[in-house]
Steps between C-alpha positions, in 0.01 A plus 500: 500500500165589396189336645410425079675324345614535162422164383269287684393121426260325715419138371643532199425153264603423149413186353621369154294235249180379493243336764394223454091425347255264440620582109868510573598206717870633450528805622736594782599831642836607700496773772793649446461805766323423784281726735776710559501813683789738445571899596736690281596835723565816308892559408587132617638263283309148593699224361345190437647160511431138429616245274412446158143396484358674825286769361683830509500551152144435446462752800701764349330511168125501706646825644668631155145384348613259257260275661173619603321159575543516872300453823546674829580846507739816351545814634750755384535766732142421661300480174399111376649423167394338246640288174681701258211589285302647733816731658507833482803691292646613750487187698644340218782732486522472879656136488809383258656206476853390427517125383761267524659460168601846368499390100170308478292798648649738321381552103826418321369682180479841707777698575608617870332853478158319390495257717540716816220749328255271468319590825450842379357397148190282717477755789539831301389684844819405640773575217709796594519824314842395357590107417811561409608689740288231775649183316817617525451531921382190523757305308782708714304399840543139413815542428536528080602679286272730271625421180357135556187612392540417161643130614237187478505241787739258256774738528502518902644304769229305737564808743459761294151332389384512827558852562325599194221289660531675825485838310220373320297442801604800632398728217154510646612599873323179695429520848544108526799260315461166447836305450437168345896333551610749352850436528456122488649516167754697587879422569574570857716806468217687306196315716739724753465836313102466430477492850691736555295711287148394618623626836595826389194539219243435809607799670473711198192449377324384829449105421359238682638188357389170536826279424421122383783233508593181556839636616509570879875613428426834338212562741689651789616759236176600422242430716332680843266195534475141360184298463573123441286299237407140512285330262279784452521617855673771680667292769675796704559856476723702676804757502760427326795521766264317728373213285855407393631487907189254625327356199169394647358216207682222417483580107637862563772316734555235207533797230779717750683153548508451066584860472795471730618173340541685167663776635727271658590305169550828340742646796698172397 
């Protein structure tokens, strides 16, 4: 692995609401990620886990830049990051994110070929010499059909919807995924299949993905390393293979031991 990372955090803090003044007697704030440090190797895929609550998602979207009030620091591939705003293009392009519910993030007005273009429209730089031609690629890499381009996301099936928001993200060739649940909403068969695809996608184009769920079942699919969340905290981090065998915090044992239960029930 490289001595850089590709994403580094060290003390990473986001706190919600409003401190209390002398003028507002009322005010409260919530620190919902907590001085966390966290390393993202290039072509891994980093899952992280917690229950609901314990920060990850507020982590991801710091590193997707959907939040950009944040202490501690960034780095992507060595170079400190800002909020959003102040990212470069191509930095911007860099990171994608898939979110958990397929229909809500995508436009339901648009149609399939739109939707996945919309990358190209903001970063003109990085539309290819032929859309058609490039759409049609990407929807037969995540596995649809071309002539779904003219659907809309009412006409699709949950799974479908996420593909078109894995193409989507893809359009714009990141260097860096971020998976918020994203198969959460899925049936289990399909969460199965998105996987499936993930895994195959991230040695095509070169991705580093950094996998969030609450779901420690589907993360010995995915995942080369898991880093456990508590209450805003990273708790433990380690490889996969090793931190299933000898769990070393009681939360991350407590999680394995809930996992196993439900795989258990389902079995029967």
């Amino acid at each position: 692995m490289s001595e850089t990372p590709l994403v580094g955090l060290d003390g990473l803090t986001v706190r919600f609401g409003r401190p209390r003044r002398p003028w507002r007697p009322n005010g409260s704030v919530t620190t919902a990620v907590d001085g966390v440090d966290l390393r993202v190797e290039r072509g891994e895929t980093l899952a992280l886990v917690g229950e609901s609550g314990s920060g990850k998602t507020t982590l991801a979207r710091c590193v997707a830049g959907l939040i950009g009030d944040y202490s501690g620091t960034f780095r992507f591939d060595g170079e400190p990051v800002g909020a959003r705003s102040r990212r470069r293009p191509e930095l911007r392009r860099s990171i994608q994110m898939v979110f958990q519910d397929p229909r809500s993030s995508l436009n339901p007005r648009m149609t399939v070929g739109r939707i996945v273009a919309e990358g190209w429209e903001a970063h003109p730089s990085a539309a290819p010499a032929d859309e058609k031609a490039a759409l049609a690629e990407l929807l037969d890499q995540v596995g649809l059909d071309e002539t779904l381009a003219g659907r809309r996301p009412g006409e699709l099936s949950g799974g479908q919807c996420q593909r078109v928001s894995i193409a989507r993200a893809l359009a714009l060739r990141p260097r860096l995924l971020v998976c918020d649940e994203a198969v959460s909403a899925l049936d289990v068969s399909v969460q199965a299949q998105i996987l499936r695809l993930l895994i195959d996608l991230r040695g095509a184009y070169d991705l580093t993905i950094l996998f969030i769920t609450h779901d420690l079942g589907v993360v010995r699919q995915i995942a080369d390393r898991v880093a456990v969340m508590r209450r805003g905290e990273i708790v433990e981090t380690g490889a996969t293979a090793a931190l299933y065998a000898e769990p070393a915090h009681p939360y991350t044992r407590e999680l394995l031991d809930a996992a196993l239960d439900i795989e258990s029930e389902a079995a029967n």
